[in-house]
N, C-alpha and C positions, 0 to 999 in steps of 0.2 A: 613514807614508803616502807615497803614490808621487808622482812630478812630476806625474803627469796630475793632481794635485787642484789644482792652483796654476793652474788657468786658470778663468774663467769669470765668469757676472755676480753681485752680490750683491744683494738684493733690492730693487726696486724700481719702476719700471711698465712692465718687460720683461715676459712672457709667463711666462720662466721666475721670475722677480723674484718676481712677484704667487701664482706654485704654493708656489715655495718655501719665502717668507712663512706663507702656509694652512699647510703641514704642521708647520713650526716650531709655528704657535700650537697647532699640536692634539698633539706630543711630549712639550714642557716639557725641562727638562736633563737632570734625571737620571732614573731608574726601574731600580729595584732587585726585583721582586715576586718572589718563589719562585714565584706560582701562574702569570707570564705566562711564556707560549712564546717571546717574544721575546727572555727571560731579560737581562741586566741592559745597559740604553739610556743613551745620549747625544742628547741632540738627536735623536730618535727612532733615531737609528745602532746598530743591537742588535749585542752581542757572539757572539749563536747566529750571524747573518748574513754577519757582516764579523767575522770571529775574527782577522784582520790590521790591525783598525783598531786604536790604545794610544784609549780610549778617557778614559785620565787627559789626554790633550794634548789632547782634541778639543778647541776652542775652537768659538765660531760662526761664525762665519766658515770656518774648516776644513772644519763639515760643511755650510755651504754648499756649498762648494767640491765637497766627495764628493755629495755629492746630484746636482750637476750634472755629471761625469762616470757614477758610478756606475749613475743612474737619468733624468736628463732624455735625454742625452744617448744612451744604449743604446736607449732606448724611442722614438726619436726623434721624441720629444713636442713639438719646435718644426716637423715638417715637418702636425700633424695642426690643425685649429683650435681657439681656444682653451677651450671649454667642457670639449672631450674628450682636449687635452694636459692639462690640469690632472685630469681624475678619471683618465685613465694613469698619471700622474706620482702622485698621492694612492696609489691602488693599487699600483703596483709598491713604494712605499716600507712598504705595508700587507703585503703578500700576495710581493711579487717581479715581475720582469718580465713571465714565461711565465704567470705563473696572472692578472695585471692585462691581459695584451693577450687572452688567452682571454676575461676576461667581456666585451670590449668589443669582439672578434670573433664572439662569439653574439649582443649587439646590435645589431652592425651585420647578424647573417644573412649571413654570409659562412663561407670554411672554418677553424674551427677549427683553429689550428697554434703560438699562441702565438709567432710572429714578426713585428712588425712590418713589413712590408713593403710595394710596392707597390700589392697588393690593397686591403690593409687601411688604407691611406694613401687612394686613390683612394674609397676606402668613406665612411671618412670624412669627407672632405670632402665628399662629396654629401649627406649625412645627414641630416636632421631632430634635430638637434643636441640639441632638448629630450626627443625621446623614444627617442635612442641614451644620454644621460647618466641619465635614469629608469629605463632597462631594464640599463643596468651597473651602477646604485648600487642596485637589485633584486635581482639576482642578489650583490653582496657583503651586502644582506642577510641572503640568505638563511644562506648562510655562517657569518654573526657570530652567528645563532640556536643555534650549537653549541656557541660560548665558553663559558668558564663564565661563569654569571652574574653576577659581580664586573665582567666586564670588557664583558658584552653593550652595556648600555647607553649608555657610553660612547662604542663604536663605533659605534652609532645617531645619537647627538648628532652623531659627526664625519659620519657620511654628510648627515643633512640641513641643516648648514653647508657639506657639500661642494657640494651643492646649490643653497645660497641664493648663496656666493660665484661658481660656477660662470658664473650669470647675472647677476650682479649687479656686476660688475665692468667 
């Protein structure tokens, strides 16, 4: 694992603190499944994704640590507020960065480009924050309706916890 993972916060009632927490609870340590795409997980850290992470050393804290370079940090989910950093941050670690800023650049009605940027920054912040996070965790609905069925459900339950911590925090 490179130096950039040795920086950053660990969780707690930071912005990033409180996402990274979420995702943790909804990972678990390990997962092994032949049938998931993600094919075999640490700390949700999948080896199809990150083929560079030893996934025997990860520790928690470690992928703490990669979550917050990897994925807070790319996405730049501390410059957007917090209901819609935390379902970026959820998403990207689900789906990737490009396919998590796309569903939440067709909620916002903005252009489609899957990069984070100014636009997309300035969007969200203006937003209607409750019904930009219903119409992105909609749209990853839809998506999870194609999993196999082993794994649909599951991703249902994460979406409307993603939801209930979203605003409840």
């Amino acid at each position: 694992m490179s130096e950039a993972y040795h920086t950053g916060s660990a969780p707690g009632t930071t912005a990033f603190g409180r996402a990274v927490a979420f995702v943790l609870s909804r990972e678990g340590e390990w997962s092994d499944d032949p049938a998931d795409p993600g094919s075999r997980t640490r700390f949700g850290v999948s080896s199809r994704a990150h083929p560079d992470v030893d996934l025997e050393a990860l520790t928690r804290e470690r992928a703490i640590l990669f979550y917050r370079a990897a994925y807070w940090d790319k996405a730049k989910c501390d410059q957007l507020p917090w209901p819609l950093a935390l379902v970026l941050f959820d998403g990207a670690v689900n789906h990737g960065i490009i396919p998590a800023t796309r569903f939440l650049q067709q909620a916002l009605h903005i252009e489609v480009d899957g990069v984070v940027g100014p636009e997309t920054i300035a969007a969200a912040r203006s937003a209607p924050a409750l019904d930009v996070v219903a119409e992105t965790l909609a749209r990853r609905a839809v998506l999870y309706a194609t999993l196999h069925e082993r794994f649909r459900l599951g991703q249902y339950r994460r979406l409307f916890a993603l939801h209930h911590t979203a605003f409840n925090l």
